[in-house]
KEKOL-166966 format. One record per residue: residue number from 1; x, y, z of N, C-alpha, C in turn; residue in one letter. Coordinates in steps of 0.05 Angstrom, whole numbers, plus 5000, padded with zeros to 4 digits. Each point is the difference from the previous one (the first is absolute). Example, Ala and Ser with C-alpha at 12.3 -4.5 7.8 and 13.67 -1.06 7.14 Angstrom:
2
num;nx;ny;nz;cax;cay;caz;cx;cy;cz;residuo
1;5264;4886;5156;4982;5024;5000;5018;5024;5000;A
2;4993;5021;4986;5016;5024;5001;4985;5022;5014;S
END
This chain:
232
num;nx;ny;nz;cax;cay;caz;cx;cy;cz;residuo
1;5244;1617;1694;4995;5024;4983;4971;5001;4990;X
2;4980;4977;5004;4971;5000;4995;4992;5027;5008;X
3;5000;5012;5025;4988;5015;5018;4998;5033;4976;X
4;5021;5006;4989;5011;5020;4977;4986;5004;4981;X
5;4989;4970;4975;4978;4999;4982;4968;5002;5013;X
6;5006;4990;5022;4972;5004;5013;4987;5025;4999;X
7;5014;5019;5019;5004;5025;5000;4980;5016;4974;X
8;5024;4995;4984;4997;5017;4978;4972;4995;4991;X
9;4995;4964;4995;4972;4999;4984;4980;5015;5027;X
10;5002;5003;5017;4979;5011;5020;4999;5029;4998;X
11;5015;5018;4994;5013;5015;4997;4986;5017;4970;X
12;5008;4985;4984;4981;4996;4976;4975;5001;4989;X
13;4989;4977;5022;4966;5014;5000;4991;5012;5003;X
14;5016;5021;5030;4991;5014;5018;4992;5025;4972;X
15;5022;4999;4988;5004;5018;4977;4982;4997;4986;X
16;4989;4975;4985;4987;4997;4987;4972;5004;5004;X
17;4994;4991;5021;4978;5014;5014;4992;5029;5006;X
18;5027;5014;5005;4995;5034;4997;4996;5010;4980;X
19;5004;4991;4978;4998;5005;4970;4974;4995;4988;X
20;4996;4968;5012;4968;4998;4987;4979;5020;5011;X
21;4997;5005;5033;4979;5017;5017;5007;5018;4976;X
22;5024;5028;4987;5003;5023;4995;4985;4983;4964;X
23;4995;4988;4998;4989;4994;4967;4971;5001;5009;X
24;4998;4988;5018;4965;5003;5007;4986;5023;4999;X
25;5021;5016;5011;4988;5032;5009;5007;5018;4974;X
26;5017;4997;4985;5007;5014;4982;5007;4997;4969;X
27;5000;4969;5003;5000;4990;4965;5016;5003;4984;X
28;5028;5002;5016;5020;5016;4972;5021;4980;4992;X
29;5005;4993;4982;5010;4970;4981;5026;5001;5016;X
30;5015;5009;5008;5020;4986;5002;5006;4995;5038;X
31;4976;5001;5014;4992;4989;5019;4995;4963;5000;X
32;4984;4992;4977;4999;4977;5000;5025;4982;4980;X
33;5012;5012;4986;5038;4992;4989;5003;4993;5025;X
34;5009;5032;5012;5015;4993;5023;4992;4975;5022;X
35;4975;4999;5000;4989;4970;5022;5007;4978;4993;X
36;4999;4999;4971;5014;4976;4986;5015;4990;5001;X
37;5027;5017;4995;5027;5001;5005;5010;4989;5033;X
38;4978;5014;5011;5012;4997;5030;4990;4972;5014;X
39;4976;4984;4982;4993;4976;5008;5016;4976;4989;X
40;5012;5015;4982;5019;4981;4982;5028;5000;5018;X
41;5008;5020;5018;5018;5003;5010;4999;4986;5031;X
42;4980;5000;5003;4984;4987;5025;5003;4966;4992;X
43;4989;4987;4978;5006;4979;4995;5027;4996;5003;X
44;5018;5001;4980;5021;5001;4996;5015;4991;5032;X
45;5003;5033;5009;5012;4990;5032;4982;4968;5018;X
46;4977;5000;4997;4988;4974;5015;5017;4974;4988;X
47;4999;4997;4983;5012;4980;4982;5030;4997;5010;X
48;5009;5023;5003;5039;5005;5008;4992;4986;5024;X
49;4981;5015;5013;4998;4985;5032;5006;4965;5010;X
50;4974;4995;4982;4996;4972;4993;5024;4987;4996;X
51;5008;5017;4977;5025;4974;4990;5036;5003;5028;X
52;4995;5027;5009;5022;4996;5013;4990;4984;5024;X
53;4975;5006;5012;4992;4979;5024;5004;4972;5003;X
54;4982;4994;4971;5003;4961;4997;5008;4993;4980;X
55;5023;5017;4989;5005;4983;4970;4982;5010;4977;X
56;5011;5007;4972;4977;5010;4990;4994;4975;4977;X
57;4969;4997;4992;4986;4985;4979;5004;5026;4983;X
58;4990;4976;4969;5003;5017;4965;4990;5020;5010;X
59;4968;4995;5013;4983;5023;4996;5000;5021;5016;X
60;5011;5000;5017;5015;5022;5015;5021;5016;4990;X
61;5026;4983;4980;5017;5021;4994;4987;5008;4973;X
62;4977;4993;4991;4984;5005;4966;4991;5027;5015;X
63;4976;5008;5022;4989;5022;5013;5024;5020;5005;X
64;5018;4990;5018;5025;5015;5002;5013;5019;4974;X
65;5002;4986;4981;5020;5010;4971;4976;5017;4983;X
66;4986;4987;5002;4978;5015;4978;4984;5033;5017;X
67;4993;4993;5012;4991;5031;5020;5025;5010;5010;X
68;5017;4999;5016;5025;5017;5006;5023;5005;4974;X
69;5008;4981;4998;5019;4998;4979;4994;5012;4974;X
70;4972;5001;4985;5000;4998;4983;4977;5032;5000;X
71;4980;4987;5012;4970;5020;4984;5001;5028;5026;X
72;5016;5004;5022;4991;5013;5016;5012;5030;4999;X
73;5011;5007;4998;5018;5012;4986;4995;5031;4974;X
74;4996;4975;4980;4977;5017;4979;4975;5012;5002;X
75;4986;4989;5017;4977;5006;5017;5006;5018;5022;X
76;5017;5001;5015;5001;5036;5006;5007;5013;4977;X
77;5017;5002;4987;4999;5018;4978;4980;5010;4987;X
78;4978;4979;5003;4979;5013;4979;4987;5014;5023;X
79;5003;5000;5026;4979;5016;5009;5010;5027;5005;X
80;5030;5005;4999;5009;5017;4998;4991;5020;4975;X
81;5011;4991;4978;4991;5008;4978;4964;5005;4986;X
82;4988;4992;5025;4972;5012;4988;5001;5026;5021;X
83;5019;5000;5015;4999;5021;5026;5010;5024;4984;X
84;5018;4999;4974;5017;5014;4997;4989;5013;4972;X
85;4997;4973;4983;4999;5010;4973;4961;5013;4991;X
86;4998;5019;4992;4980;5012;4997;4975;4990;4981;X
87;5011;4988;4973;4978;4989;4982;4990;4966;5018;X
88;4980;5006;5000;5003;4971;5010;4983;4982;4989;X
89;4999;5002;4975;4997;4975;4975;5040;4990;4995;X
90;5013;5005;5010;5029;4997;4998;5008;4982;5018;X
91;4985;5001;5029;5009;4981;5025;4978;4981;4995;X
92;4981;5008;4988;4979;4972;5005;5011;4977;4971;X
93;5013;5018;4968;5009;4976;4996;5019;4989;5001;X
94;5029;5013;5031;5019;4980;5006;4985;4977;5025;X
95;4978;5008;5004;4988;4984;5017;4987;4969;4992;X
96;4992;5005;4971;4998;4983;4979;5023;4981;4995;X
97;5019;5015;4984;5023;4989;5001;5005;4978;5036;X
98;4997;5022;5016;5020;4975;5027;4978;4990;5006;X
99;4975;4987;4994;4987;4981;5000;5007;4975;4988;X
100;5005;5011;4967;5007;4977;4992;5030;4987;5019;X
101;5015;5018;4993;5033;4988;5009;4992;4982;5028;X
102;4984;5016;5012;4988;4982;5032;4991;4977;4992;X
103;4991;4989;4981;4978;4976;4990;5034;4986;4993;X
104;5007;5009;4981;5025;4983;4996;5023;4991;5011;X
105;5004;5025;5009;5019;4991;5030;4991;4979;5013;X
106;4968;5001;5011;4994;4982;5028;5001;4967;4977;X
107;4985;5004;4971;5003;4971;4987;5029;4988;4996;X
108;5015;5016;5001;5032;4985;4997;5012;4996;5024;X
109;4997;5009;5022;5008;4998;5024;4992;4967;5010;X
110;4963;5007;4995;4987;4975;5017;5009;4973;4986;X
111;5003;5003;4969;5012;4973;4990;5017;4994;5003;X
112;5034;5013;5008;5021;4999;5003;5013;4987;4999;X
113;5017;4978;4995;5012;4976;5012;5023;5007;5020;X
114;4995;4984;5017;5020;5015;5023;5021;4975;4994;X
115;5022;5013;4996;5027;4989;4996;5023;4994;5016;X
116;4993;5024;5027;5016;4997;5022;4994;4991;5017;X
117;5012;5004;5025;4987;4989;5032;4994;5017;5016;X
118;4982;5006;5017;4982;5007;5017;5016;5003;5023;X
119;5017;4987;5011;5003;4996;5024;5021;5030;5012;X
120;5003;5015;4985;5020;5029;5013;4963;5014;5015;X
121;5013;5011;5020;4989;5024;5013;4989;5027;4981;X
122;5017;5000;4984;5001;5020;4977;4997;4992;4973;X
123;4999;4980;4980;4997;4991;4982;4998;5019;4976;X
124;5023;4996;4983;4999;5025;4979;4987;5000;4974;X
125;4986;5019;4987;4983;4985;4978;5020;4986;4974;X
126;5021;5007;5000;5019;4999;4975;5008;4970;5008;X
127;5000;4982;5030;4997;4979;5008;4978;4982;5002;X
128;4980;5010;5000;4973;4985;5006;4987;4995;4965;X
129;5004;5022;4990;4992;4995;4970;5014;4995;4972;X
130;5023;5002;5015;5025;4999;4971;5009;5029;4996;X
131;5025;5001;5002;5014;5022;4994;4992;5010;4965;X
132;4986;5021;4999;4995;5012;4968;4977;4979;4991;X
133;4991;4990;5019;4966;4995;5005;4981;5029;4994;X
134;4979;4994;4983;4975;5015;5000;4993;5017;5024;X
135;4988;4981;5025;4989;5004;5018;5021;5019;5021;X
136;5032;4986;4997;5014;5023;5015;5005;5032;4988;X
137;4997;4998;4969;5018;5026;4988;4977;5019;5001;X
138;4971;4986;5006;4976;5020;4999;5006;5017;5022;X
139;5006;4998;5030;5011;5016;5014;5008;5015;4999;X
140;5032;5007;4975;5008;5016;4993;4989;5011;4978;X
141;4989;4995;4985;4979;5021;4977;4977;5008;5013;X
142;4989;4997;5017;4983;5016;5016;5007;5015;5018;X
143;5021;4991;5025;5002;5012;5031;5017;5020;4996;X
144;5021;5001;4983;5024;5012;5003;4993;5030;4978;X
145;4989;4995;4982;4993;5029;4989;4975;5016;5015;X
146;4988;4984;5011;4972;5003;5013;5014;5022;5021;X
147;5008;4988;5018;5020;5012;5020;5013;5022;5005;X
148;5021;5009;4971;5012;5022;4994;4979;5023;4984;X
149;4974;4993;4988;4992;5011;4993;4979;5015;5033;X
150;4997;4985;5026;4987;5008;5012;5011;5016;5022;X
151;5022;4990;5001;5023;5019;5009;4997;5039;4983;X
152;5010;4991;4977;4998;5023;4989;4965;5014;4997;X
153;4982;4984;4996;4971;5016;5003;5000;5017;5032;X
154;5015;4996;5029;4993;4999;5018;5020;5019;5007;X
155;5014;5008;4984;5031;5021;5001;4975;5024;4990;X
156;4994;4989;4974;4992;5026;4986;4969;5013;5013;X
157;4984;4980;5010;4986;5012;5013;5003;5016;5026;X
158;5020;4989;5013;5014;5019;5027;5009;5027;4986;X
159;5013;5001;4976;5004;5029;4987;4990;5020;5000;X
160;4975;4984;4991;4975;5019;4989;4995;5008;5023;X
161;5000;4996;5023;4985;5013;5027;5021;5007;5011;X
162;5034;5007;4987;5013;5008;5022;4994;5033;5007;X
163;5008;5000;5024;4994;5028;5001;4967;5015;5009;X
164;4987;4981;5003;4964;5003;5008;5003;4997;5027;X
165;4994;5010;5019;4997;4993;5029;4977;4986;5005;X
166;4974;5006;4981;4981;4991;5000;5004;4967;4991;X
167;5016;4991;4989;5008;4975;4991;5020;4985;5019;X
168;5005;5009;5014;5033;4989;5023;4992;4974;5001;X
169;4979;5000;5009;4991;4980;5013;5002;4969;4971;X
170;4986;5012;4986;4993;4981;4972;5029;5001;4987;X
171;5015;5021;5000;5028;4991;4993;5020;4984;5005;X
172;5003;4992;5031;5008;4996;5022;4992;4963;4990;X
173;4974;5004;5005;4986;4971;4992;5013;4983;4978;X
174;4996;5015;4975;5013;4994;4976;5029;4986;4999;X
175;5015;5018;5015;5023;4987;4999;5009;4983;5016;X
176;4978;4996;5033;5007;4984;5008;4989;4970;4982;X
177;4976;4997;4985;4985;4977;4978;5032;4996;4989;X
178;5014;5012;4984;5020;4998;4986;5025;4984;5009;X
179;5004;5011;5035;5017;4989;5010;4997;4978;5018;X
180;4978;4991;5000;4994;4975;5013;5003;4974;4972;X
181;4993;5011;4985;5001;4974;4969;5024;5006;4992;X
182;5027;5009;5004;5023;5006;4997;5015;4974;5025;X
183;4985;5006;5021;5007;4976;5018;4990;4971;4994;X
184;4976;4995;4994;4994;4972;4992;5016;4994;4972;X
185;5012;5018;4980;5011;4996;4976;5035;4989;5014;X
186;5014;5025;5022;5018;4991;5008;5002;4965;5021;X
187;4983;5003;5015;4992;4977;5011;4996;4975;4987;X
188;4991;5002;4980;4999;4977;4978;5019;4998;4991;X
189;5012;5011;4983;5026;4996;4981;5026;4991;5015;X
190;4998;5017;5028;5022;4988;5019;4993;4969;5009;X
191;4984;4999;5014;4985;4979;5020;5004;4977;4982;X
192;4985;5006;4972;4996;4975;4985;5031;4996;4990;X
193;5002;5014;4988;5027;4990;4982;5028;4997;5019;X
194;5003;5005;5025;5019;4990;5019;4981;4974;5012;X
195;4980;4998;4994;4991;4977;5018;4999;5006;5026;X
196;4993;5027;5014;5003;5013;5026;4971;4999;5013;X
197;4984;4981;5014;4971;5003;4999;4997;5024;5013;X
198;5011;5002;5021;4997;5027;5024;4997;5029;4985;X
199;5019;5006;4984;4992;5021;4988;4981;4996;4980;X
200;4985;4985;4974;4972;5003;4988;4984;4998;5022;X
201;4994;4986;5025;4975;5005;5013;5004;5022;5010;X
202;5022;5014;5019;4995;5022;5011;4985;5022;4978;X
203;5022;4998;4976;4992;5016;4978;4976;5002;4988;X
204;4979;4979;5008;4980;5002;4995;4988;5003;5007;X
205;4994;5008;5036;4997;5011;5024;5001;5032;4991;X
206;5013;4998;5004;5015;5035;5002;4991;5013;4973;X
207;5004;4992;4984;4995;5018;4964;4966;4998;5003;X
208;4979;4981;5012;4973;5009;4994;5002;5014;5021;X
209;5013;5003;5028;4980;5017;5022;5018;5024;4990;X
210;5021;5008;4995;5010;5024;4980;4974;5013;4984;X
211;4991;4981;4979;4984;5005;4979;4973;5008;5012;X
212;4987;4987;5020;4973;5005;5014;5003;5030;5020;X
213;5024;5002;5008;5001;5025;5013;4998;5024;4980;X
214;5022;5000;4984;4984;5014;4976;4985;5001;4988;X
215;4977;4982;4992;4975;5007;4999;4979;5010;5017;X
216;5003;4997;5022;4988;5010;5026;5012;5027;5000;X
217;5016;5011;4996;5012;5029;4993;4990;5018;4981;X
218;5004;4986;4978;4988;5012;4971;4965;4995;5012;X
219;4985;4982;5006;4978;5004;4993;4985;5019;5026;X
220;5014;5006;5013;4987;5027;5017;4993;5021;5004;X
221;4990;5020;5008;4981;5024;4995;5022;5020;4992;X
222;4989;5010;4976;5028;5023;4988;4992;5016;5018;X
223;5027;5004;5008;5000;5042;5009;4991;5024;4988;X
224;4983;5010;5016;4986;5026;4976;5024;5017;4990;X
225;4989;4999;4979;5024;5018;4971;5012;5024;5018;X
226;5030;5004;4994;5006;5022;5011;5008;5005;5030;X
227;4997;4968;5016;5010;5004;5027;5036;5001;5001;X
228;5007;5004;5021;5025;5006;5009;5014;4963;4996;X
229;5021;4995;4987;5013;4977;5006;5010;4996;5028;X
230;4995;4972;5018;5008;5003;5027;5023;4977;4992;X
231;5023;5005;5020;5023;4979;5000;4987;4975;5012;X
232;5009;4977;4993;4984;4978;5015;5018;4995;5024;X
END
């Protein structure tokens, strides 16, 4: 199942790299969030790789839990939300804010005491750190509202454009962003908590090239205002 995390972190950059070129040329904040997020997501899967290949070390499942598990997540959200919300002394200071939480997260993670064993293919954090451990419950006070909140930013922005022909394309995009992190959310929660490796790697395969196709959708040349909607 190596071949699956591989994927994805490659997958990832490719992303991450389309994101940074479009910040070069155009400078708009939530181009470099989003690079963030996606290098964090890029780690993350390399580390999965690693550890399902040869066994994983601390510092592999520490890279793993802290960038996927934990910080990656909230970081699309914010890039969403500078996409969306208009004042933007408002996104720059939740950007403040998930700086810090990023500083603290990564200091509680890296100290950790690891309490469990290493040796599963899948290793769960509620196992590796202590069940109602710090380092595991940060996961859920970050990923899980992060998540539903990006879900719902990515509903309401498809709204706003329903009905634009001039937008199909960027609508289209949107919801596919939505429904690809709907799959790494399903993919995880299943994969991990059955202990099923096959489905989190596929799922983490499939939910970023989901997510990169929709960006490659959304970020392409609008249709001039007023054309005819064509069936795809």
């Amino acid at each position: 199942m190596w071949i699956f995390p591989l994927g994805a972190a490659l997958i990832a950059l490719a992303f991450a790299g389309s994101l940074a070129r479009q910040w070069i040329s155009r400078r708009r904040p939530y181009q470099v969030v989003w690079t963030v997020a996606l290098l964090m997501y890029a780690a993350a899967s390399f580390a999965l790789f690693l550890g399902v290949l040869d066994g994983w070390s601390t510092a592999e499942y520490r890279v793993y839990w802290v960038f996927g598990a934990i910080l990656n997540v909230p970081y699309l959200l914010l890039g969403e939300l500078y996409l969306l919300v208009r004042r933007r002394a408002v996104v720059d200071g939740l950007l403040v804010v998930l700086l810090f939480l990023t500083a603290f997260a990564v200091s509680r993670v890296r100290t950790a005491a690891i309490v469990g064993g290493l040796a599963k293919d899948l290793p769960l954090g509620k196992d590796v750190f202590g069940d109602g451990s710090l380092p595991y419950r940060l996961a859920q006070y970050y990923a899980y509202p992060a998540y539903v909140l990006l879900v719902a930013a990515c509903a309401w922005s498809a709204w706003r454009m329903r009905g634009r022909p001039e937008l199909r394309a960027r609508f289209t995009g949107t919801l596919l962003i939505a429904a690809g992190a709907t799959v790494v959310a399903i993919g995880s929660g299943v994969g991990a908590g059955l202990d099923v490796v096959p489905v989190f790697s596929v799922g983490l395969l499939v939910g970023i090239a989901v997510m990169f196709w929709g960006f490659l959708r959304a970020s392409g040349p609008r249709a001039p205002a007023g054309s005819p909607s064509r069936t795809p």
